[in-house]
NUPARO-415553 format. One record per residue (C-alpha): x, y, z; residue number from 0; residue in one letter. Coordinates in steps of 0.25 Angstrom, whole numbers, plus 5000, padded with zeros to 4 digits. Example, Ala and Ser with C-alpha at 12.3 -4.5 7.8 and 13.67 -1.06 7.14 Angstrom:
<recs>
5049 4982 5031 0 A $
5055 4996 5029 1 S $
</recs>
This chain:
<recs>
5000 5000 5000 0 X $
5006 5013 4996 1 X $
5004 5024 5007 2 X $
5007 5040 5006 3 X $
5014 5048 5018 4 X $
5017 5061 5022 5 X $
5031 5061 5030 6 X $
5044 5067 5033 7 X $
5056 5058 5035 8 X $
5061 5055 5048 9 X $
5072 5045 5048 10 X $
5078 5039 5036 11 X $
5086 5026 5037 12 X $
5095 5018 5026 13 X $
5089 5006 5023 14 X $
5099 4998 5016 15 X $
5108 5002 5006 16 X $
5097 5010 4997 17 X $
5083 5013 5005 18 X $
5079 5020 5019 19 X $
5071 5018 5029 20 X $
5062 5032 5029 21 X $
5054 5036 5043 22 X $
5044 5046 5039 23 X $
5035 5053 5049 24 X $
5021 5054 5040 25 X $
5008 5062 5042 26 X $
5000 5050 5041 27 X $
5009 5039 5050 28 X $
5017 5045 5056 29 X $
5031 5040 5057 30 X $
5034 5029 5046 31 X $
5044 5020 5039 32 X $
5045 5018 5026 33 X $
5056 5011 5017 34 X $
5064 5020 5006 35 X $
5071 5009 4995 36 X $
5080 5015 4987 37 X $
5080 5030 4995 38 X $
5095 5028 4998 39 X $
5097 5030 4981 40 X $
5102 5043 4976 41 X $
5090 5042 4965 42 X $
5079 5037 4974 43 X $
5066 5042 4973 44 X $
5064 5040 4989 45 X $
5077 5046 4992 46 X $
5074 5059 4994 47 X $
5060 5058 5002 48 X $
5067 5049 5010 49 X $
5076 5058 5015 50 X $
5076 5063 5030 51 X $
5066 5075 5032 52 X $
5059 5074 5020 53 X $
5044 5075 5020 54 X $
5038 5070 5009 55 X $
5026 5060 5004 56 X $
5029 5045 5005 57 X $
5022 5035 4998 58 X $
5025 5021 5004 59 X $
5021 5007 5002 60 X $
5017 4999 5014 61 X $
5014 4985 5016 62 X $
5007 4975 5023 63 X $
5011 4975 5038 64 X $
5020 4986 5047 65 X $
5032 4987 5036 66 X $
5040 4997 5031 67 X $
5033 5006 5020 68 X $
5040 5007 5005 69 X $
5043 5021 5002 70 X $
5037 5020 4987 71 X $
5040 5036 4983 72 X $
5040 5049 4990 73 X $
5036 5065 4989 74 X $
5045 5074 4996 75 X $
5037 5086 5000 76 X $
5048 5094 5008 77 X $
5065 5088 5010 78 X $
5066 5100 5021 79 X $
5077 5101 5012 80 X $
5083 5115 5020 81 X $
5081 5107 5033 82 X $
5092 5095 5029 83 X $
5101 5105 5023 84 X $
5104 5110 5039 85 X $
5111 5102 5047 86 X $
5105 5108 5060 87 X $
5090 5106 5054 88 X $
5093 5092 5051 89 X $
5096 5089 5063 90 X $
5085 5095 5070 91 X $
5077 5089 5059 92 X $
5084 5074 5062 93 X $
5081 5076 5079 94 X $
5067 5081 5075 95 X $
5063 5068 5065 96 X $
5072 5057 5075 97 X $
5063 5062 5087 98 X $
5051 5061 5079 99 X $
5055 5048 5076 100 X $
5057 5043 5090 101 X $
5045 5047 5095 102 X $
5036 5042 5087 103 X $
5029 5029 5083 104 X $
5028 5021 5067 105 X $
5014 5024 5060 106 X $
5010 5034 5070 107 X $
5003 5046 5062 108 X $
5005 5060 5068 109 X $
5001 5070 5058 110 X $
5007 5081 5070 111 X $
5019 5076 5072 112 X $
5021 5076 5055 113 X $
5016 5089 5055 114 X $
5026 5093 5065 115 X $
5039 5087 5059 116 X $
5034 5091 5045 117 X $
5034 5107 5050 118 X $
5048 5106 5058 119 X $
5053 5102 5046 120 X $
5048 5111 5038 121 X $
5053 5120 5051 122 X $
5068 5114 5050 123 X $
5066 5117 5034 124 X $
5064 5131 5034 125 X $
5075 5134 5045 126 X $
5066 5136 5057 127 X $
5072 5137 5071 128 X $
5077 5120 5073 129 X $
5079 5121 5088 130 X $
5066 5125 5089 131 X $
5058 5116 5081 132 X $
5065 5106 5088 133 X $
5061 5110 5103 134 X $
5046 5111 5096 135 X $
5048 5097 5091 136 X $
5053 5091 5103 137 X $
5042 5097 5110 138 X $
5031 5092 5101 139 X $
5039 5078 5103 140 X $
5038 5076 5117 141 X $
5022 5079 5117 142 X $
5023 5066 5106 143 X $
5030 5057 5114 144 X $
5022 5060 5126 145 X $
5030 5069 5133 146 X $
5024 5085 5137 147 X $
5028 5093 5147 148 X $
5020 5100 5153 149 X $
5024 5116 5152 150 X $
5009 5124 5154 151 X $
5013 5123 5172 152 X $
5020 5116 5182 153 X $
5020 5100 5177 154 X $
5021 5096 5193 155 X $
5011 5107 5200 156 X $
5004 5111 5189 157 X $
5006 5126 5192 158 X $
5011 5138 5183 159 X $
5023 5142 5189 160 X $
5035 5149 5183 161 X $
5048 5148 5182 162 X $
5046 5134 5177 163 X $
5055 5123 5175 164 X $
5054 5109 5166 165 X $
5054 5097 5172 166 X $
5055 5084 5162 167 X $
5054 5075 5171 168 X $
5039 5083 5176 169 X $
5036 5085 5162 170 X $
5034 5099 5162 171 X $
5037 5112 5169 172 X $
5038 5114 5185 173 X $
5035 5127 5192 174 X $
5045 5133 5203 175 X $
5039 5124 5214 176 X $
5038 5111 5207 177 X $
5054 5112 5200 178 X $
5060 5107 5211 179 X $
5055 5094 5209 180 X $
5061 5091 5197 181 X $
5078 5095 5199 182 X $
5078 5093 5185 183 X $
5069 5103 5180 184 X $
5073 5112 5169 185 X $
5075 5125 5170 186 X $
5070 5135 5159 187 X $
5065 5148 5154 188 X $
5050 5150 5152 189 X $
5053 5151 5138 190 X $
5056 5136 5137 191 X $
5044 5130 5144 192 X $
5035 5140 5137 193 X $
5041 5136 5123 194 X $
5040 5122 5125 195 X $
5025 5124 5129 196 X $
5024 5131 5117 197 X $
5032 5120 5108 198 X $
5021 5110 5112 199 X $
5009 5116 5106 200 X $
5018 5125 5095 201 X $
5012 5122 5080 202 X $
5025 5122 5070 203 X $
5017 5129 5059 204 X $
5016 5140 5069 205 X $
5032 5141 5070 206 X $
5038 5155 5070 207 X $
5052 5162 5074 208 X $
5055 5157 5087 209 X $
5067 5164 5095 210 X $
5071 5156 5105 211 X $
5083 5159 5113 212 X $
5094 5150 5116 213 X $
5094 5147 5130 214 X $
5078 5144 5128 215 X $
5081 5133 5115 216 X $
5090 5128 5125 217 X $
5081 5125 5138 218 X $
5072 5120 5126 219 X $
5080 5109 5122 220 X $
5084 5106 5136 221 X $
5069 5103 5140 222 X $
5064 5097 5128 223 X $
5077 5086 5127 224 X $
5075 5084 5142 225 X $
5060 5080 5140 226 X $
5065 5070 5129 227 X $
5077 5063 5136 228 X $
5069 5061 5148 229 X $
5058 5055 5142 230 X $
5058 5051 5129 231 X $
5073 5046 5131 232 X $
5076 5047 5115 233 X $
5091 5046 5111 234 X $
5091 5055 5096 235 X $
5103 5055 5087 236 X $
5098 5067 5081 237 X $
5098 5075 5093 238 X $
5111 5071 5096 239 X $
5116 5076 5082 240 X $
5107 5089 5084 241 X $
5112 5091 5098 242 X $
5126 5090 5091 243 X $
5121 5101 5080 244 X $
5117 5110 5089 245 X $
5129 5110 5097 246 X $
5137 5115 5084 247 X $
5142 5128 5083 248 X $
5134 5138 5073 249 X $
5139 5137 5060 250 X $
5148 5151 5060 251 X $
5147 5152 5075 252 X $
5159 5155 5084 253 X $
</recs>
């Protein structure tokens, strides 16, 4: 049976000496594997719609039973060509498509969570602010796998008290009497907490210039891989290599 998806390319695998193994997220089915003979050839037909990042039209043969489908031809409707031309967006691109991957299940449609990867690409593509994108995905990412905390009043008491800080092991923000429970707690500006409350109801298509400042990006990233590590455990060789990328030096920089 032949069937048609919308996707975007996630992971892409060698296959033997001349086809891939193509993860796609899809509208309709959310994350799939299909089978790319031939896509390793210079003068495939499949070798470009296969590539990582490209979001296209996949028509796919499928068979009896749970097997892999047969990429039979492909549409590319966007390579985000700009996107894998930069270094620094591909890696964000990379950490942003493994985590996806990770945490989500085969054959599970989620028309959001496509929607969402489709526009921070597009994003990525037209050379929007990548840190940010990312915290927002990150965000979006840990109400998926179940994980939200809680950042309207204190998680503990309830109660709306400033200065507030974050506590992931109580899921949320603690007022001034309830921090001492929690030695670990983190401490940050208002901006932070109200950002992340802000990133978890945020709509892409809305996205305008965002200034950010630095000690505020870094508090951010702090809180969102704290929540992460302790409860989703997920060891990512891309943001090992994007940690790595952003530790570089500007290009012209002293």
């Amino acid at each position: 049976m032949l069937v048609k998806w919308e996707g975007i390319v996630i992971r892409s695998v060698d296959y033997g000496e001349s086809s891939k193994v193509v993860t796609l997220f899809t509208r309709e089915r959310g994350k799939v594997a299909i089978m790319a003979r031939g896509a390793k050839k210079a003068k495939s037909r499949l070798s470009a719609v296969s590539q990582l990042f490209t979001h296209g039209y996949y028509l796919c043969k499928t068979g009896p039973g749970s097997g892999m489908a047969d990429l039979s031809q492909g549409e590319i409707v966007d390579s985000f060509r700009d996107l894998r031309q930069d270094l620094m967006s591909t890696a964000y691109a990379a950490y942003i498509a493994e985590l996806l991957d990770r945490l989500t299940e085969d054959g599970e449609g989620n028309p959001f969570l496509f929607q969402l990867l489709h526009q921070l690409f597009r994003h990525l593509d037209e050379g929007r602010d990548p840190e940010i994108l990312c915290r927002i995905f990150e965000t979006k990412m840990l109400q998926v796998a179940g994980i939200t905390p809680r950042l309207t009043a204190c998680a503990n008491c309830g109660e709306q008290r400033e200065p507030y800080v974050i506590s992931v092991s109580q899921g949320g923000l603690l007022c001034p009497a309830c921090a001492a429970g929690d030695a670990y707690a983190i401490a940050v500006t208002p901006s932070v907490w109200k950002l992340l409350r802000l990133f978890q109801v945020f709509d892409l298509e809305r996205l305008g210039d965002i200034e950010v400042k630095p000690t505020t990006r870094s508090q951010l990233k702090h809180v969102l891989r704290s929540f992460m590590d302790e409860h989703l455990d997920l060891r990512l060789k891309s943001r090992a290599f994007l940690d790595q990328m952003e530790r570089m030096p500007l290009a012209g920089s002293d």
